[in-house]
N, C-alpha and C positions, 0 to 999 in steps of 0.2 A: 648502258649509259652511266658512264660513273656520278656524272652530276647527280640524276635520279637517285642512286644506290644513297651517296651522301645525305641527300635531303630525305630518303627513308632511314636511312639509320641514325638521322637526328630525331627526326621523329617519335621511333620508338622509345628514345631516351626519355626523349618529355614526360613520354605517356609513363615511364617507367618512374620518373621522378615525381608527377604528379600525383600516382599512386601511392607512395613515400609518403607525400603528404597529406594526406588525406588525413583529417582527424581519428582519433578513436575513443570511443568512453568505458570508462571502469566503473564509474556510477550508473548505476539502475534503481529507480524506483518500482515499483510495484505494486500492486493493491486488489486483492482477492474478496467478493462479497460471493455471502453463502447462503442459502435456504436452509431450512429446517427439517431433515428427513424422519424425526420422531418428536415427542416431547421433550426430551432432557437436551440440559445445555450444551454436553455432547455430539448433540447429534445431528450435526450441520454435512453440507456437500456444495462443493465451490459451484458457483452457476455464473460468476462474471468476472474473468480474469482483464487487468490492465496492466503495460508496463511503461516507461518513459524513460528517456537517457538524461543524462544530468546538463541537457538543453532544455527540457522537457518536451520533444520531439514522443511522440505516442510511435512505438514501437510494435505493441501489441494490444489490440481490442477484441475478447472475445466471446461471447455467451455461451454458457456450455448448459450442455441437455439432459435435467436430470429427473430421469424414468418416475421416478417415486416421489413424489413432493408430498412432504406433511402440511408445511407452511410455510407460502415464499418470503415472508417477512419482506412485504414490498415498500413501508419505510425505509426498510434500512438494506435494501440489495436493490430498489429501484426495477424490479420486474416483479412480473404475478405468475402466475403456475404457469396459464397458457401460456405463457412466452419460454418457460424455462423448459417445459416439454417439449416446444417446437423447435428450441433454440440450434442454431448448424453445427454443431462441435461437443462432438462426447470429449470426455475430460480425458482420454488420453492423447487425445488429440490436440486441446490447449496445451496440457501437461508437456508433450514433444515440443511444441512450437514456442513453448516459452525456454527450455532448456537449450531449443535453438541460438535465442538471444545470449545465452546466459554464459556462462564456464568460470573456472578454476580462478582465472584473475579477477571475477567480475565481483564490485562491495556493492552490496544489498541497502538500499535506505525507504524504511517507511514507518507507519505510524503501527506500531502492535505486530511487525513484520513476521516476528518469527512464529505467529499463528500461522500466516500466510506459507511461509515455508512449509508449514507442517501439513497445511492443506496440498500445496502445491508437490508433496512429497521430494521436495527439494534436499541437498543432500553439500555437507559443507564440504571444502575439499574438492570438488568434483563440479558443483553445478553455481558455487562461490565462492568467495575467500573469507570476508568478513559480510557481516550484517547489523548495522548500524541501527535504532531505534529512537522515534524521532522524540518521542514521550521522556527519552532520558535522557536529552541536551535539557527541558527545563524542567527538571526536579525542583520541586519548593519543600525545605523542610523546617518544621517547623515545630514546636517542643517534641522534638525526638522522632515525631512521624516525618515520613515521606510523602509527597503528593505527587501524584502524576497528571496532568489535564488534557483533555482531549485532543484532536488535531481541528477541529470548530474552533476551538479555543485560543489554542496555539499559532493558529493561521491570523484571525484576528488578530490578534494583538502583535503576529512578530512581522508581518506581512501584511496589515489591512487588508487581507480577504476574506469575504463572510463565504464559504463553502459551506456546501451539504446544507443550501435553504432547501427543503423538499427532499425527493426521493436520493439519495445517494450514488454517487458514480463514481467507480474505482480509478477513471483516467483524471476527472476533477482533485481525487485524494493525490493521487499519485503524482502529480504535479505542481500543487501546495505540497508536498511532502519533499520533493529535491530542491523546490525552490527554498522551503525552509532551512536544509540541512545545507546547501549551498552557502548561503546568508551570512547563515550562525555558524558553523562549525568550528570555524577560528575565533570566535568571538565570546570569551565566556563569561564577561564581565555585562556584554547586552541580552545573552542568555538569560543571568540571573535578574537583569530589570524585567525583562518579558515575563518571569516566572510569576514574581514577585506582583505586575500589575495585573497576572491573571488570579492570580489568592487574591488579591485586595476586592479585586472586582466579583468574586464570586462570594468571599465574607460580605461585603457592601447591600449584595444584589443586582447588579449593576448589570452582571451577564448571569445569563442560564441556559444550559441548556438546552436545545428543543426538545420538547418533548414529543416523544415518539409513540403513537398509540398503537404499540403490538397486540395487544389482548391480553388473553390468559390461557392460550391452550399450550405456548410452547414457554420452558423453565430458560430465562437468560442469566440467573445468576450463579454463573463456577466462580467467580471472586466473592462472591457474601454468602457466605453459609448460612447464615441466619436467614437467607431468603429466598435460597432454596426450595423447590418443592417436588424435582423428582427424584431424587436418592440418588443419582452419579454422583463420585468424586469431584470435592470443589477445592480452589486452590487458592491461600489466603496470599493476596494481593500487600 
């Protein structure tokens, strides 16, 4: 029937051109929290990967399972031991599934990212292109130092959103972190206003960070040496 033939081979077009258009993203956010497999500030193992596209569409959520927990640091990873021992996904198994999302064209944005790379054993070239750091759109400097301010911080003041009240989540980070970088990246003139009312505000008092009651059994300080207390290499920030 040639009418039929016709009207299928218009068909297939459609579906050919539709597929054409179909969007695609080169922005990925991401956001890695980790437990504490020893005391020193080394010695961390990723337990809750998250990723987002630069819609913030959540891409990837996934708790990964690790054997040996020293301390889950469940301020700041938002899970406790049981959960991270029960959790469905050994980390090569995130690991795959995130590199799934990922590739050679794909630009990296988040806040302190390239620890996350380093956890995620992510590799540039190959599983990236570039990797973007959201901390270094608002540098404040200031007689000669540099400041760096949180992504709490950051969100606030460049976004009006108060993130990470309570336990932490990497899909929350991860999505004030493209929404930021989205915003601001051409903007570098509102950048330095954002910088500038987040030093004003924390000279003032005005904001502070929360404070986070980890204890004392695990060392979080590799940037201040001076407050250090397990003897790993620390890294003057």
């Amino acid at each position: 029937n040639p009418k039929q033939e016709r009207k299928t081979r218009t068909c297939h077009i459609i579906e050919r051109n539709q597929k054409k258009k179909e969007p695609t993203t080169n922005y990925i956010s991401f956001d890695v929290e980790c437990v504490a497999s020893g005391k020193g500030h080394n010695d961390r193992a990723p337990c809750w990967v998250a990723a987002v596209d630069e819609h913030g569409k959540v891409l990837l959520d996934m708790k990964i399972r690790v054997p040996n927990v020293y301390d889950a640091l469940k301020p700041l990873t938002g899970v406790t031991k049981e959960e991270v021992r029960r959790a469905p996904y050994t980390f090569d198994q995130a690991k795959e599934r995130l590199k799934e999302i990922l590739g050679e064209d794909k630009i990296l944005v988040g806040q302190a990212i390239t620890n996350d790379i380093e956890w995620m054993e992510l590799k540039k070239g190959v599983d990236y292109k570039e990797a973007y750091l959201i901390e270094d759109l608002f540098q404040n400097k200031c007689r000669g130092k540099i400041y760096r301010y949180s992504l709490h911080a950051i969100a606030k003041y460049a976004i009006g959103k108060n993130i990470q009240n309570g336990d932490h989540s990497p899909v929350e980070d991860a999505k004030a972190s493209i929404e930021i970088y989205k915003t601001f990246v051409n903007k570098k003139q509102e950048r330095n206003i954002v910088a500038q009312s987040i030093g004003n505000a924390y000279r003032t008092g005005s904001f502070q960070r929360p404070k986070l009651d980890l204890g004392d059994n695990v060392c979080h300080w590799k940037y201040r040496p001076e407050k250090c207390f397990c003897g790993q290499p620390c890294v003057k920030d």
